[in-house]
C-alpha positions in Angstrom: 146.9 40.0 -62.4 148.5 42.7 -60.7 148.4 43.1 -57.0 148.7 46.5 -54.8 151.5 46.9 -51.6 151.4 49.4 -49.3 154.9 50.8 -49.5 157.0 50.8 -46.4 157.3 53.5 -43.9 160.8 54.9 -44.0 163.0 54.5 -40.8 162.8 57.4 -38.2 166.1 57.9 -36.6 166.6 57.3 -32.6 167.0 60.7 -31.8 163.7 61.7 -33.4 161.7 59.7 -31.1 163.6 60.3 -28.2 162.8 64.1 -29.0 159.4 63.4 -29.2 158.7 61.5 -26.3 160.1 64.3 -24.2 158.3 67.1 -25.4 155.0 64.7 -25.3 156.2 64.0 -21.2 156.8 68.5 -20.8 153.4 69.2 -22.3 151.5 66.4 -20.3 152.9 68.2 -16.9 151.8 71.6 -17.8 148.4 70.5 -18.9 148.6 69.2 -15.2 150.2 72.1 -13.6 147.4 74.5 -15.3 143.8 72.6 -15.4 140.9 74.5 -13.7 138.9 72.8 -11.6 135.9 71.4 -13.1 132.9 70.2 -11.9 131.9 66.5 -13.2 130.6 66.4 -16.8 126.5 66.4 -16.5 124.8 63.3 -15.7 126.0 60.3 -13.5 123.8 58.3 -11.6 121.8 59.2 -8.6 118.2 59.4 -7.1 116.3 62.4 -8.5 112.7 63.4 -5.8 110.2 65.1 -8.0 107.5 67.2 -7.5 104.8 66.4 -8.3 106.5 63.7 -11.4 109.8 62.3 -12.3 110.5 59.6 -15.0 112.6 56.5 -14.2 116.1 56.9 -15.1 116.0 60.5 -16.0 119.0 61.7 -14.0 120.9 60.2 -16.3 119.3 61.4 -19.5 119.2 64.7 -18.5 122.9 64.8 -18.5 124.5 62.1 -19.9 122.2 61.3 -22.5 121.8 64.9 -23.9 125.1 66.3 -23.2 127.6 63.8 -22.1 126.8 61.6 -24.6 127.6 64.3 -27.4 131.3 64.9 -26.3 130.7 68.2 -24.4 133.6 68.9 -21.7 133.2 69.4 -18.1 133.1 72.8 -17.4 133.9 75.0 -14.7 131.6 76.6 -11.8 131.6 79.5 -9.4 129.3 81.4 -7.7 129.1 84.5 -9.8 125.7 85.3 -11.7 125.1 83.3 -14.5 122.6 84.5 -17.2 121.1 83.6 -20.8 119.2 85.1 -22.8 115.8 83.3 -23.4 114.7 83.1 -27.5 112.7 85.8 -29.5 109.5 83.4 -29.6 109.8 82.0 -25.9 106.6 81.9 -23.9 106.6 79.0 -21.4 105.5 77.9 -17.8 107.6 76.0 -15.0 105.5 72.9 -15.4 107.7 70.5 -12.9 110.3 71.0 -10.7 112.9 68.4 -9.5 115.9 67.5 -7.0 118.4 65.3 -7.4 121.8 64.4 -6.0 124.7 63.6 -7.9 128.4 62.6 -7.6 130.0 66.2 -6.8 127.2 68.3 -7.3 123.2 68.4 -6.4 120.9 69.0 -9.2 117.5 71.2 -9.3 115.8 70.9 -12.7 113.0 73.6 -13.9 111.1 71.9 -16.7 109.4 74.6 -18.7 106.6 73.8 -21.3 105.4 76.1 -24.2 107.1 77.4 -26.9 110.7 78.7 -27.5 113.6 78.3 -24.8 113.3 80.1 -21.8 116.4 83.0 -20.4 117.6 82.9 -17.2 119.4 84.9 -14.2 120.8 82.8 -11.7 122.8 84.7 -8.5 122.9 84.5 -4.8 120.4 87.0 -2.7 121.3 88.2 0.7 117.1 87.7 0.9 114.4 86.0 -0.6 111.5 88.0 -1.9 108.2 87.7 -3.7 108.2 89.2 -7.1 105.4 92.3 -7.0 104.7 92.3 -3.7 108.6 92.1 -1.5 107.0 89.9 1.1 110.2 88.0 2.3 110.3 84.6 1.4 111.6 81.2 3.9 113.9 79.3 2.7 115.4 76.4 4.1 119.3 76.7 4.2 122.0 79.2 4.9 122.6 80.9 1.1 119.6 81.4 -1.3 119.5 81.3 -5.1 117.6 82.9 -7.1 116.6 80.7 -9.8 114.8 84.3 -12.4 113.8 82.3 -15.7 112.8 84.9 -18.5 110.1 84.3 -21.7 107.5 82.6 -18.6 103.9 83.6 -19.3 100.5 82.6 -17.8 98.9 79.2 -18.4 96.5 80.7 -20.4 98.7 81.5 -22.9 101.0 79.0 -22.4 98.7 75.8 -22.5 100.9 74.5 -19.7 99.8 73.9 -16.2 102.2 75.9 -14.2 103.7 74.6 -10.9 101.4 75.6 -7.8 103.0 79.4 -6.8 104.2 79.0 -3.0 104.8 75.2 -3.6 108.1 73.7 -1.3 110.2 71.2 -3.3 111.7 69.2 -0.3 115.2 67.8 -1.3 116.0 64.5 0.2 119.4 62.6 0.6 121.4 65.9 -1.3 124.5 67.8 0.0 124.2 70.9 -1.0 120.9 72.0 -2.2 118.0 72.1 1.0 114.9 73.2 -0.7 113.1 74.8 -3.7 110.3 77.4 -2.9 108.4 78.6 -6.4 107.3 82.0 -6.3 105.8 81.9 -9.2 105.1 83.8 -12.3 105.2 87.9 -12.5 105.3 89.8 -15.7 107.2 87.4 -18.1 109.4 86.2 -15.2 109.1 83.3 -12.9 111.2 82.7 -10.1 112.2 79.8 -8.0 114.3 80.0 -4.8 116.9 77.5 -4.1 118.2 76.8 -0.7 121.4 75.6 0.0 123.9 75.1 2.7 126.5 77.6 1.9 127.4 80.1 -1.0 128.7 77.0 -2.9 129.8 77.1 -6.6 127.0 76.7 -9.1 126.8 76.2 -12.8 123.2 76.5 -15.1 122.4 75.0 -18.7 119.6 74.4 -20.9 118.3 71.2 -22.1 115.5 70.7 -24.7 112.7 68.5 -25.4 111.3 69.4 -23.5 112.8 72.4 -21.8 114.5 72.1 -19.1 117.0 74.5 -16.8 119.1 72.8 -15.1 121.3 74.3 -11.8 123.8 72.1 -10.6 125.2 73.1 -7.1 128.7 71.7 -6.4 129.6 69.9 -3.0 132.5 67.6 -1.5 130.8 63.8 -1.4 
């Protein structure tokens, strides 16, 4: 019978290790020194309002669960446009809109149901208006974003019933974000307006199954 050793690790001299433990110290202080500042990875836990529906727990799945969960890094936010470009087959309808705050950030979620993942253009207006018409819009709050999701179409097309147009998300127990005002649908774009309490940085990602675009509006608490 014969019987397999692992073979022993050779000795590694003093000065090696000392070596190595320094350089490990250097590069640990400029990681330090140099790190952007980040918002929290997406998720946590928090109370979510919905309008008009909201499933227990989903805060949490519609960050942690689909993103967090996976390994993807924090990453940063400001408040310069942020914009993707929707799929070739997308043709959806803002079905549900929701509020929720979070641990460093507020977070306003656009589900969209049809096919394909919707585009969006998210930026900060000096004024709210109607798509089509102009007509200024009210919105609660001293900055507006304009929440522009491309690849939207009419419920008849869609099979989705689309979020009343005019309809006032009220936000309740959040930092940053006041209100959501839906203007509503306008040739293959729909538009939401987000209020919030000053030009605050801001960071936007898609989520699927079902669709969803999610804004996340940083703030202090």
């Amino acid at each position: 019978m014969s019987l397999r050793t692992r073979a022993a690790a050779p000795a590694v001299p003093a000065a090696v290790l000392l070596t190595a433990a320094l350089t490990t110290s250097l590069l640990a202080g400029c990681t330090a020194e140099g790190a952007a500042a980040t918002l929290p990875s997406p998720g946590g836990s928090a109370s979510e309002s919905s309008a008009p529906s909201s499933a227990p727990g989903e805060p949490a799945g519609e960050g942690v669960g689909a993103q967090g969960a996976t390994g993807t890094p924090p990453f940063t936010a400001d408040t310069e446009a942020d914009t993707a470009e929707e799929s070739s087959d997308a043709l959806v309808s803002v079905s549900d809109i929701r509020i929720g705050r979070h641990d460093g950030f507020d977070r306003v979620v656009l589900e969209a149901g049809g096919r394909g993942e919707p585009g969006w253009d998210v930026r900060y207006v000096d004024q709210a208006s109607s798509q089509g018409s102009g007509d200024p819009v009210g919105v609660a709050g001293d900055a507006v974003l304009q929440v522009t999701l491309t690849g939207a179409g009419p419920s008849m097309d869609t099979g989705i019933d689309e979020v009343a147009w005019g309809r006032r998300v009220a936000a309740e127990g959040t930092e940053a974000v006041t209100e959501v005002v839906y203007d509503g649908m306008f040739e293959g774009t729909a538009v939401a307006f987000v209020g919030t309490t000053a030009k605050e940085p801001f960071r936007v990602y898609l989520l699927e199954s079902p669709a969803r675009v999610v804004l996340e509006v940083a703030h202090d608490d």
